[in-house]
SEVEX-252761 format. One record per residue (C-alpha): residue number from 1; z negated, x, y. Coordinates in Angstrom, 1 decimal. Layout:
N
REC   i      w      u      v
REC NUM      Z      X      Y
...
***
This chain:
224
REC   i      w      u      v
REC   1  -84.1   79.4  135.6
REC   2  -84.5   82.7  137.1
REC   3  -82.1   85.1  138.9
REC   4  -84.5   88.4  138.4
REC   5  -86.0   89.7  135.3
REC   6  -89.2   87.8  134.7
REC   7  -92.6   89.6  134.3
REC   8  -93.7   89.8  131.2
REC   9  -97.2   88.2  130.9
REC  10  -99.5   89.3  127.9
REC  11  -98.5   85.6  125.8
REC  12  -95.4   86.0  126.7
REC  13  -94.6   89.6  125.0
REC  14  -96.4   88.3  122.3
REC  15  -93.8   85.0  122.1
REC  16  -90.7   87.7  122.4
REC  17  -91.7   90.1  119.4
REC  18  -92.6   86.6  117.5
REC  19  -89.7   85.5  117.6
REC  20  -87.0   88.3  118.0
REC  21  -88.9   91.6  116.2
REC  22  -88.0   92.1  112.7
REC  23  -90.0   95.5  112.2
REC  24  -89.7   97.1  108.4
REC  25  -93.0   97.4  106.7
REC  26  -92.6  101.5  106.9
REC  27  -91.8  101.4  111.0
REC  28  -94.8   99.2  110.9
REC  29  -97.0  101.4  109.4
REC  30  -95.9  104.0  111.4
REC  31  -96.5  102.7  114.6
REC  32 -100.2  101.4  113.7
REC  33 -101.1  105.3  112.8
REC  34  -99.7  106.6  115.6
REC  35 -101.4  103.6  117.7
REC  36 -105.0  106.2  116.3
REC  37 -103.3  109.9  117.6
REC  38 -105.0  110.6  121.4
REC  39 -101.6  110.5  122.7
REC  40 -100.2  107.2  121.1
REC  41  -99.1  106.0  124.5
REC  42  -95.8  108.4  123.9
REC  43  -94.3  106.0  121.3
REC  44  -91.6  103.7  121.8
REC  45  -92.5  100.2  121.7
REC  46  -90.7   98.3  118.7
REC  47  -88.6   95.7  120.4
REC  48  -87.2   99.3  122.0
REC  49  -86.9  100.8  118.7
REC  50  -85.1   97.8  117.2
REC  51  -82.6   97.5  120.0
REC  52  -81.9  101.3  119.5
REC  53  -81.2  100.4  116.0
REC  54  -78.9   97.2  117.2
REC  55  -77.4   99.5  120.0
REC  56  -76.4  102.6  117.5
REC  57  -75.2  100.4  114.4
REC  58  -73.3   98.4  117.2
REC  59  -71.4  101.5  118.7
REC  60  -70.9  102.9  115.6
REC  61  -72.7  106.1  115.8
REC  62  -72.3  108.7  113.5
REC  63  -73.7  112.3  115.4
REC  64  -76.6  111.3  117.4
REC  65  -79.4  113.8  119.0
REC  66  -82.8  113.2  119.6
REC  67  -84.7  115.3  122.4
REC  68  -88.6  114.2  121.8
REC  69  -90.1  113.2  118.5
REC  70  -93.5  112.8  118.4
REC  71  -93.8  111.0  115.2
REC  72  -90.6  110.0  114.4
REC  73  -90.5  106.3  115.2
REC  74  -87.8  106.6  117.5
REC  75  -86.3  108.9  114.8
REC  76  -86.5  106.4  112.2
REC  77  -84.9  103.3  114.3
REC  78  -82.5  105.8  114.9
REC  79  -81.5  106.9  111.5
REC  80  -81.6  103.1  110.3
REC  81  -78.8  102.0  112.5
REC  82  -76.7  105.4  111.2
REC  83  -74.4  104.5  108.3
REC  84  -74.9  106.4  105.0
REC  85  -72.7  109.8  106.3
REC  86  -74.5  109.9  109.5
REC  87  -76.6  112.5  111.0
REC  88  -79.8  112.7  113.6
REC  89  -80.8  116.2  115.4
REC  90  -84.2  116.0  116.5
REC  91  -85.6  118.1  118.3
REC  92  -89.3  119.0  119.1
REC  93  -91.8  121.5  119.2
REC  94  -94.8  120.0  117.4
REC  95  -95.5  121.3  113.9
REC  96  -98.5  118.5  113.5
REC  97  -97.2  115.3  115.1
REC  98  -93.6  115.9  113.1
REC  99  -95.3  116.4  109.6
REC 100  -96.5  112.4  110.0
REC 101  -92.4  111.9  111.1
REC 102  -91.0  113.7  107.7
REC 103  -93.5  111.5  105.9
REC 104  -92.2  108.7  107.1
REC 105  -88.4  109.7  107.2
REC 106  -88.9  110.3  103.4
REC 107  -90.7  107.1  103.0
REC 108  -87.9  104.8  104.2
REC 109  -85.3  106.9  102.7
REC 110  -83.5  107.9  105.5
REC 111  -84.7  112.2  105.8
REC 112  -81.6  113.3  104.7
REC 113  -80.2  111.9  107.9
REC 114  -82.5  113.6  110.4
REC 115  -82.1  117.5  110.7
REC 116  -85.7  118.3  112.2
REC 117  -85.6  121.4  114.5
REC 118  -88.8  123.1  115.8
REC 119  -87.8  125.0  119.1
REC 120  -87.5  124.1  122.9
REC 121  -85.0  121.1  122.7
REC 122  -83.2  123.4  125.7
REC 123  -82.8  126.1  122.9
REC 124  -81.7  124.0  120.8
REC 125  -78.7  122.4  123.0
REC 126  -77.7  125.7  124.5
REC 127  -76.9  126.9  120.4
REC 128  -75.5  123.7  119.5
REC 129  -72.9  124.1  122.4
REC 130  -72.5  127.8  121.7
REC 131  -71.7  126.6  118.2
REC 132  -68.5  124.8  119.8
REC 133  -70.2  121.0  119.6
REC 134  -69.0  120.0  122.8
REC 135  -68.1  116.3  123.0
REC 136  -68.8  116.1  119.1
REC 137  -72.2  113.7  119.1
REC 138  -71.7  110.1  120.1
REC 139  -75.3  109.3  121.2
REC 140  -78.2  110.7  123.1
REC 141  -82.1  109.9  123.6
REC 142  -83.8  111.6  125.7
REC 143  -87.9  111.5  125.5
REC 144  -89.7  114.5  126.0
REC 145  -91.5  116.5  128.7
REC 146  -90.1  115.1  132.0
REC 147  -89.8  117.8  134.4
REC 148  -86.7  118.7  132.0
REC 149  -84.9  115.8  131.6
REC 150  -82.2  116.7  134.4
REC 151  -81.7  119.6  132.0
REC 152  -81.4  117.6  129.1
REC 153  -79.2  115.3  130.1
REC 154  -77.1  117.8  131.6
REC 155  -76.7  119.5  128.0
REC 156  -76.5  116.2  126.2
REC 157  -73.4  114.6  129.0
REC 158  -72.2  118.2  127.3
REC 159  -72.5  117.4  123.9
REC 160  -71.6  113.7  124.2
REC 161  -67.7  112.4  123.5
REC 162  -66.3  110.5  126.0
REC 163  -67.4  107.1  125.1
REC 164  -70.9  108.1  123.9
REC 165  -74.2  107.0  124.8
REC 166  -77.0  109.0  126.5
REC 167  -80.5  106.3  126.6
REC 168  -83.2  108.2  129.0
REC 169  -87.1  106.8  128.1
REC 170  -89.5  106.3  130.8
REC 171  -87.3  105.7  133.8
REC 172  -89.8  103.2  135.7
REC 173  -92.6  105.8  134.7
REC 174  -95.6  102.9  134.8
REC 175  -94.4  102.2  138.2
REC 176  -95.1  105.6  139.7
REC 177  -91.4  106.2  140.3
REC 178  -92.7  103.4  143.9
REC 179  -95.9  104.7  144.1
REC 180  -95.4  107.5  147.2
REC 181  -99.4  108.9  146.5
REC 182  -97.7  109.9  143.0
REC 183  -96.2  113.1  143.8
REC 184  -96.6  115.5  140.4
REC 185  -93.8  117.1  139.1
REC 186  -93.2  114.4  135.8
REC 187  -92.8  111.5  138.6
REC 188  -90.8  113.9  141.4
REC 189  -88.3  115.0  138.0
REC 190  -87.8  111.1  137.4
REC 191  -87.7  109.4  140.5
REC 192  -84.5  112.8  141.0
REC 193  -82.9  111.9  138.0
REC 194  -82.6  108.2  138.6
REC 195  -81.6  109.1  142.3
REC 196  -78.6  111.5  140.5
REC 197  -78.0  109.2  137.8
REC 198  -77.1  106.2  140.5
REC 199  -74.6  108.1  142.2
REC 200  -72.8  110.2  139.0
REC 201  -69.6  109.3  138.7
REC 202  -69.6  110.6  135.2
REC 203  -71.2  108.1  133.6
REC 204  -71.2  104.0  133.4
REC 205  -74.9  103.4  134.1
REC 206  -77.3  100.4  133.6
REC 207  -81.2  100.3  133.6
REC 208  -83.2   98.2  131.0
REC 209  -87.1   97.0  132.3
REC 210  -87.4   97.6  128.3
REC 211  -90.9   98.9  127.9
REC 212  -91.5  101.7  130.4
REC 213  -87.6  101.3  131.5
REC 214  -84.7  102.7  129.9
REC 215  -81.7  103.5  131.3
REC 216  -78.4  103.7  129.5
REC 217  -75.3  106.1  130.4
REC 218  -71.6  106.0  128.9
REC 219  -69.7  109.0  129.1
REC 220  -66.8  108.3  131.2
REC 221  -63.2  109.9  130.5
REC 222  -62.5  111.2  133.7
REC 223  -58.9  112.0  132.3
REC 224  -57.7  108.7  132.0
***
């Protein structure tokens, strides 16, 4: 028995995904393409990806957003836990690493779920509430350049129903969120935003040691 999450040991990841990951052959694939791109450290892991899935079929999300794409896995995990009718905005700003995510999307059937938009992800929340979506989308992942995620999830608690979810990515940040020698601006943005996020009486919080740490957020109804 153990009252503190136990550290995961190499064998021991390996016994968890034996025995728990069920990973479609497309998400799969996927993942062992991106595992070749330079920058393959920005996907999601796939027990992450399959407890999105869980988490959003569970909730019964219908409007979700997506702020970070790269290619698409978190998309995808997304998208599969949305019933036929629902929707996916994802935003990003990469022509190259989003034309491997529309492969995919189309390849698991699911691309006319996911509404692909290539701008700043701020752009893209500032017209969606201009558009008068305020409190219309019932879940949020954030995971995308860090030194805007107060931004983001500023926009997003916007955007978000009472009752919805926000899940931020990257919360523990490799450990540099302890590390006081790490002072750039990606580990100062986080180590703020889970400092705000502790103390926001907006949102219901709780923080996962899922992969690099992922912290989840329900929208309080302040009026009740």
């Amino acid at each position: 028995m153990s009252n503190r999450t136990l550290n995961l040991t190499d064998p021991l990841y390996d016994y968890l995904l034996s025995v728990s990951l069920r990973e479609p052959a497309v998400l799969r694939r996927l993942r062992e393409e991106t595992a070749r791109d330079e920058m393959a450290r920005m996907q999601v892991a796939p027990e992450q990806g399959q407890f999105m899935t869980w988490l959003v079929g569970l909730t019964g999300v219908r409007q979700a957003l997506e702020i970070g794409v790269f290619t698409g896995y978190s998309s995808l995990c997304i998208a599969l836990g949305l019933p036929a009718a629902g929707r996916v905005i994802a935003c990003d700003v990469s022509e190259s690493w989003t034309r491997v995510a529309r492969r995919y999307w189309r390849e698991a059937g699911v691309d006319h779920k996911i509404e692909l938009r290539l701008a700043p992800a701020a752009e893209t929340l500032a017209d969606l509430l201009r558009q008068g979506n305020a409190g219309r989308f019932d879940f949020a992942f954030i995971d995308a350049d860090k030194e805007n995620y107060d931004l983001y999830y500023e926009r997003c608690l916007e955007l978000i129903r009472p009752g919805g979810l926000i899940a931020i990515d990257n919360v523990l940040w490799g450990g540099a969120v302890i590390d006081t020698s790490a002072q750039d601006a990606d580990t100062a943005a986080i180590r703020a935003l889970n400092e705000k996020l502790h103390d926001d009486a907006r949102v219901d919080i709780t923080l996962l040691p899922v992969a690099d740490g992922l912290t989840l957020l329900r929208k309080r109804d302040l009026g009740e």
